[in-house]
Every structure is written in structure tokens, then in C-alpha cells.
C-alpha positions in Angstrom: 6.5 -0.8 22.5 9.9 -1.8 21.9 8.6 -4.9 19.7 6.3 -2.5 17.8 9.3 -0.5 16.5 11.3 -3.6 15.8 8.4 -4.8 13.4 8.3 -1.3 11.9 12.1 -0.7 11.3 12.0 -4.7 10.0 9.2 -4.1 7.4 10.7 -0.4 6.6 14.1 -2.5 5.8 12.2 -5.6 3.9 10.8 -2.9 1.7 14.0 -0.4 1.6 16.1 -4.0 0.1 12.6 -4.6 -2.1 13.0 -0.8 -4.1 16.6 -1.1 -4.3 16.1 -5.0 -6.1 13.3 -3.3 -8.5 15.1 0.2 -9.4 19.1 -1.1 -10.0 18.6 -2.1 -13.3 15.4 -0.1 -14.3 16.0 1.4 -17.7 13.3 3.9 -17.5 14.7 5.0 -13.9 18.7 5.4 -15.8 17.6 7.0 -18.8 15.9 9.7 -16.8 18.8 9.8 -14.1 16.9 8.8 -11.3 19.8 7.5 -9.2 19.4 5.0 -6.6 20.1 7.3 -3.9 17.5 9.8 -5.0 14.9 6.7 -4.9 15.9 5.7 -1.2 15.8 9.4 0.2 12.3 9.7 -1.8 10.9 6.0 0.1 12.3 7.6 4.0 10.3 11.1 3.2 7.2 8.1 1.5 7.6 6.4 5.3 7.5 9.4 7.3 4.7 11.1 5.4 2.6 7.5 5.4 3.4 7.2 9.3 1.7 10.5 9.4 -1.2 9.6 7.4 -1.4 6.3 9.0 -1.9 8.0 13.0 -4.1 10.4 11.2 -6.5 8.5 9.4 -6.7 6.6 12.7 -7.8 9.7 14.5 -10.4 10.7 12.5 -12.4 7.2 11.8 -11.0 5.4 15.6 -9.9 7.3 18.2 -10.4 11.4 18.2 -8.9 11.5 21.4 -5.5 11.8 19.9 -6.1 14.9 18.9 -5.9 16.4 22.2 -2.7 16.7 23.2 0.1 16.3 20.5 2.9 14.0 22.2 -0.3 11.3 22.0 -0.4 12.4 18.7 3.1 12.0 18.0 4.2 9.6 20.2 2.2 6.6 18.6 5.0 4.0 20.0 3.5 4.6 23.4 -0.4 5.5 22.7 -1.0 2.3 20.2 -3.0 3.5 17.3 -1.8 3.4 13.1 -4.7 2.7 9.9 -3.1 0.3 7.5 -5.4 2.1 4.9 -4.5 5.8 5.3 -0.5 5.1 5.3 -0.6 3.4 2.0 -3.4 5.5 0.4 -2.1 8.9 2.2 1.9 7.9 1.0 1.3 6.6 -2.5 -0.6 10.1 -3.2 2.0 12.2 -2.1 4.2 9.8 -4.0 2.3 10.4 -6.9 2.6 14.5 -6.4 6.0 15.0 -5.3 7.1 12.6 -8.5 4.9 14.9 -11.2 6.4 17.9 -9.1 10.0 16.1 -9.5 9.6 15.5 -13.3 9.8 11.9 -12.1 8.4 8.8 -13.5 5.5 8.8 -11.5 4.0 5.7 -12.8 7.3 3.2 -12.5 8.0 5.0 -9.3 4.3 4.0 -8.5 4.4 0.7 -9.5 8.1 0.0 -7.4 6.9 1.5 -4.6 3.5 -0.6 -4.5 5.0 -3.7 -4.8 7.9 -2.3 -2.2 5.2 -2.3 0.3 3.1 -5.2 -0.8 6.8 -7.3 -0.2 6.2 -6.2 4.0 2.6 -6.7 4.5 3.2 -10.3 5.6 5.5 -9.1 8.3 3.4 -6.4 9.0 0.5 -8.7 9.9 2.2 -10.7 11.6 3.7 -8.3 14.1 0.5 -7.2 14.4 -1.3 -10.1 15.1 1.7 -11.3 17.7 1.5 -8.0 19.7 -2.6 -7.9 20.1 -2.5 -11.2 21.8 -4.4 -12.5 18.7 -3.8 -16.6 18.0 -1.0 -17.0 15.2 -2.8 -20.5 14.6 -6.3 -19.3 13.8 -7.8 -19.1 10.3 -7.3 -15.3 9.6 -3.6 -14.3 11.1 -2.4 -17.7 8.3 -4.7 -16.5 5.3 -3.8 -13.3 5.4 0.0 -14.0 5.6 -0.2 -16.4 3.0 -2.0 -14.5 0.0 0.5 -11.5 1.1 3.6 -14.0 0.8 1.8 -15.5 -2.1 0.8 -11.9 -4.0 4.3 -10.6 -3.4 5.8 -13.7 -5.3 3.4 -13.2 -8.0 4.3 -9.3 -8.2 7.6 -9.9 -8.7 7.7 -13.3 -10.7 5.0 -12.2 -13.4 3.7 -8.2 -12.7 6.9 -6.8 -12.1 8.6 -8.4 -15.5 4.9 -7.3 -17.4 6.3 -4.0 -16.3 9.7 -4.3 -18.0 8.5 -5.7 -21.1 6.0 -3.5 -21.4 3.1 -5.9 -21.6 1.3 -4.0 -19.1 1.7 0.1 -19.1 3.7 2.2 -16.0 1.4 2.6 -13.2 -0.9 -0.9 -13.8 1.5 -2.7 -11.3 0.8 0.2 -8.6 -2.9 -0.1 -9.4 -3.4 -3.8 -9.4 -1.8 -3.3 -5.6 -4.6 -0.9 -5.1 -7.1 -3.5 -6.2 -5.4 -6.3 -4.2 -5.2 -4.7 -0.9 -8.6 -3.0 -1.0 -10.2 -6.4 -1.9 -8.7 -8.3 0.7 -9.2 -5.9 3.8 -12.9 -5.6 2.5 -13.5 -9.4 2.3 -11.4 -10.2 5.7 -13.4 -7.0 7.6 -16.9 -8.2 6.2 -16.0 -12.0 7.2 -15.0 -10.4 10.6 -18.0 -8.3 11.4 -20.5 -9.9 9.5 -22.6 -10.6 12.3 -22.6 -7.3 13.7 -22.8 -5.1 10.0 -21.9 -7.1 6.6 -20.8 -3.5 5.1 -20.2 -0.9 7.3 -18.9 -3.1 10.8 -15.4 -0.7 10.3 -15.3 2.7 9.4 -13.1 2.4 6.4 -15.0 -0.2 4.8 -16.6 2.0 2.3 -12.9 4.0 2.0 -12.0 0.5 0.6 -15.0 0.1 -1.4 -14.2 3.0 -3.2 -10.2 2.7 -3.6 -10.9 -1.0 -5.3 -13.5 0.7 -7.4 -11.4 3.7 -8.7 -8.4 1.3 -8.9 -10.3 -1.4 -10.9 -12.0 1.3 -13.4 -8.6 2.9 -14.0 -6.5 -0.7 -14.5 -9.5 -1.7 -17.2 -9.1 2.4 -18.7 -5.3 2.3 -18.9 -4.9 -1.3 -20.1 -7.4 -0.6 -22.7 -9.1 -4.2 -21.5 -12.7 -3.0 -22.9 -13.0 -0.8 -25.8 -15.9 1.4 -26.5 -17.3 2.2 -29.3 -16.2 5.6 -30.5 -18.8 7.9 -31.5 -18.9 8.9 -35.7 -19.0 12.2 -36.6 -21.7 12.6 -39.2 
């Protein structure tokens, strides 16, 4: 238990440094007087709400038993049990409304907070694979680290600077994090239970199929990367 939280409160600083190095020098963030202080209140309220989420979604697709008593609800630390999945996908979305509610930038604040969490995921992974008894030195613990360490480089050596330039539009950095993540878990849970159900051998396979499909159509929509004819009015 104790190594559990020390993972969590590592990755929860990892990505707390990760928002502050993307938003102290944002110009869209200054010239609508989003202060660095308002940004690292918003990402503790983003980690308790996703920690919520996270036990949640695990409930309802792993374990319903949770539900019974609410310390085992609450007291995750002590009755194992978070869904990657549902604490990014149930934290960005309440990212998303409490920014439009704010009068925020919701798609810079997106895209900061996307890459802020892709910059933990190796640690994340890690932890996890070192507290399930799992071997570091097997093929899926080391790719999945790697394309994490590797994506996170490429986020914030070409994506992130995209963003400031303005070659690529507020919001396509949160959603090419979308398309990312839900790729990878889908192709690493397939590889994993392929034997047993190519598709549906974990419950939130099709969740993911669906997040990298919404995410993909709405990158190409945004970015304007295929245009459609327009119909003429005769």
C-alpha cells in the first residue's frame, strides 16, 4: 500500500512540474490571466475528480463489489482496484466543462493537461507492473515504458511547439493524446488476450475503440486534413 501511494504522489508530482513547464510562458494562458496558481489548483481538483473516476469506472466494468460498503469504495489504497481509462477520460471531461464554465481556454488547457499526464504514464506503468509481481524484463512492462518515454519526448519536442506556433489548432495536442493512449491500450489488451477474445478479452476494449475513433474523426475535422466538397446552391 505504502508503495502504491508513493508511485501516485511521484506521477501526481512528474505531471504537477510537467503543467507548470508548459503554462509559464503560455501567451494564450497570460493574455487571458490564467495565472499559474489558478492552473495548479485546477490539476489537484483534475486528480481528485480522475481518482474518482478511475475507482469508479473500475467498479462498474471489474469489480461491483466495491460498491457495497463505501470505505472499500474509498479506501482504494487498501482494497487495490483504479481503471487507467476512466481517470483520464472521466478527468479530461470535467476538465473540458469546468474550463467552458471558467471562461477558460479549454482547448490549451486541454492540450497541457494531456501531455501533463502522457509525461507520467511511464512511471505509472512501471509502478504498476513492479507492485503486481509482473517481470520488469518481459516484452510488454519495456514496450510500453518506452513508447510512453518516447511519445512524451515527441509531445514536447515537436506537438507542444506545433501548439505555440500555431501549426496545429488548441485542442489537436489533447486529442492526438486521446488517439495515442487509446491505440496503444487496444493493441497491448488484444496482444494480451488474443487467445482467449481478439476484441472483447477486457471490458473496456470497445470503450477504447470508441475514444480512438471519436478522437481520430475530430483531429482530421479540426485540422481540416480532408476537405469535402461543399454542396452548391443552385
Amino acid at each position: 500500500m505504502n508503495f502504491f501511494v508513493i508511485f501516485l504522489l511521484a506521477s501526481l508530482f512528474i505531471s504537477l512540474f510537467s503543467i507548470y513547464y508548459l503554462s509559464r510562458d503560455d501567451l494564450i494562458l497570460l493574455r487571458k490571466d490564467v495565472t499559474i496558481e489558478r492552473i495548479f489548483n485546477l490539476a489537484f481538483i483534475i486528480f481528485l475528480v480522475g481518482l474518482f473516476f478511475a475507482r469508479l469506472s473500475y467498479g462498474l466494468l471489474y469489480s461491483t463489489k466495491i460498491f457495497s460498503n463505501p470505505l472499500m469504495f474509498f479506501l482504494f489504497p487498501y482494497f487495490p482496484g483504479l481503471l487507467l481509462l476512466g481517470g483520464i477520460i472521466g478527468g479530461l471531461l470535467f476538465l473540458l466543462l469546468i474550463s467552458k464554465s471558467k471562461n477558460l481556454p479549454a482547448g490549451r488547457i486541454f492540450d497541457i493537461f494531456s501531455i501533463s499526464i502522457l509525461s507520467c504514464l511511464s512511471l505509472g506503468y512501471f509502478g504498476f507492473f513492479l507492485l503486481s509481481g509482473q517481470n520488469l524484463l518481459s516484452i510488454k512492462p519495456i514496450l510500453l515504458i518506452i513508447i510512453y518515454i518516447v511519445s512524451f519526448y515527441v509531445f514536447i519536442k515537436y506537438i507542444h511547439q506545433y501548439l505555440l506556433k500555431g501549426i496545429l489548432k488548441d485542442g489537436s495536442g489533447g486529442l492526438l493524446f486521446l488517439i495515442l493512449f487509446s491505440a496503444v491500450s487496444l493493441i497491448v489488451n488484444i496482444v494480451d488476450k488474443f487467445k482467449i477474445d481478439p476484441f472483447l478479452g477486457k471490458p473496456e476494449n470497445p470503450i477504447l475503440f470508441v475514444i480512438l475513433v471519436i478522437s481520430a474523426v475530430a483531429f482530421i475535422k479540426q485540422e481540416k486534413l480532408i476537405k469535402f466538397p461543399q454542396r452548391r446552391e443552385r
